[in-house]
C-alpha positions as CSV (number, residue, x, y, z in Angstrom):
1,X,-10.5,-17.0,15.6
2,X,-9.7,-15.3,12.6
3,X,-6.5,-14.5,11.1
4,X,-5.2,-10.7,10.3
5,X,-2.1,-9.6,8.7
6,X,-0.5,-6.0,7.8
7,X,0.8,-6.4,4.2
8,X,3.7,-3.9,3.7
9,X,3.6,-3.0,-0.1
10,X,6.3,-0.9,-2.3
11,X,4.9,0.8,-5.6
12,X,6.1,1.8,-8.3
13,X,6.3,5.3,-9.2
14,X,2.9,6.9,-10.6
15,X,1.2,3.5,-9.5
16,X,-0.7,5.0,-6.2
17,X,-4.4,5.8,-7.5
18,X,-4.6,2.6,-9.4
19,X,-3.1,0.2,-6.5
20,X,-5.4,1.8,-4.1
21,X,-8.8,1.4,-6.3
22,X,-7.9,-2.3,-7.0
23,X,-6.8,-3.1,-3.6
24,X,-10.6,-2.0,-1.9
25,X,-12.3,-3.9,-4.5
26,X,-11.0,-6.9,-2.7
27,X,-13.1,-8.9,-0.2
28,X,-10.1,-9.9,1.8
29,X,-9.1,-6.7,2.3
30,X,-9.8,-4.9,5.6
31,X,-8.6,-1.3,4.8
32,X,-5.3,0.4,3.2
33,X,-3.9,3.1,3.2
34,X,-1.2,4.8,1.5
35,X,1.5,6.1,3.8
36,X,4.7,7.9,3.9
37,X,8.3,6.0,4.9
38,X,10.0,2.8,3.4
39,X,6.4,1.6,2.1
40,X,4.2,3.3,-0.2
41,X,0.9,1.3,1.0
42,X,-0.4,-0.6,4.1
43,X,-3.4,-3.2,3.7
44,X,-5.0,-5.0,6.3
45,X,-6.1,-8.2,5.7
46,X,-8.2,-10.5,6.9
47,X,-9.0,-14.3,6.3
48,X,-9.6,-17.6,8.3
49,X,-6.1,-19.1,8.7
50,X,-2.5,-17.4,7.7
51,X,-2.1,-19.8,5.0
52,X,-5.4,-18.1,3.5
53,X,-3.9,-14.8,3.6
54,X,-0.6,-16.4,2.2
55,X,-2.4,-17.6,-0.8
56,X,-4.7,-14.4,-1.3
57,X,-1.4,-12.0,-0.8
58,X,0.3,-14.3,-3.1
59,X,-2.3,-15.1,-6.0
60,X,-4.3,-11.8,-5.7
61,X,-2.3,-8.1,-4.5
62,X,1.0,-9.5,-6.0
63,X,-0.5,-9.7,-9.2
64,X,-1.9,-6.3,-9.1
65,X,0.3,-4.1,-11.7
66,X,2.1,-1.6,-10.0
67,X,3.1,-3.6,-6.9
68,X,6.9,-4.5,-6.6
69,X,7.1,-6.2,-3.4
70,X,5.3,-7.0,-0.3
71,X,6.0,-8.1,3.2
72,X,3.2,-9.8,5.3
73,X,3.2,-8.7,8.8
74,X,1.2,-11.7,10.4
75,X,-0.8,-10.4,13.3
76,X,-0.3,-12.0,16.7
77,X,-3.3,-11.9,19.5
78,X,-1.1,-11.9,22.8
79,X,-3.0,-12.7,25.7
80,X,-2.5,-11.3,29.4
């Protein structure tokens, strides 16, 4: 099974337009949106194991300029 996260990302101001064009360019990346409350952006992510997100989040949307901080949601299939 493959892994999925929620990564919960602050801008800073004026940042949006930019964020957001890098952010679909990446193959990792599922879909974001921007949205309105404590976080400026949302991206899904997907990738074969958490650690694989871990890195990607890490090496690749923290880099971006314009992001100030990130939380990874980790996704978790329950079963019934």
């Amino acid at each position: 099974m493959r892994a999925r996260a929620f990564v919960l990302i602050n801008l800073a101001a004026g940042a949006s337009q930019r964020v957001l064009a890098e952010l679909r360019k990446m193959s990792f990346v599922a879909e974001v949106h921007a949205v309105s409350g404590p976080y400026d952006m949302i991206a899904v992510v997907d990738g074969a194991s958490f650690n694989e997100i871990g890195a990607f989040v890490i090496g690749k949307i923290q880099a971006v300029p314009g992001i100030q901080k990130t939380i990874t949601c980790n996704v978790i299939f329950l079963e019934n």
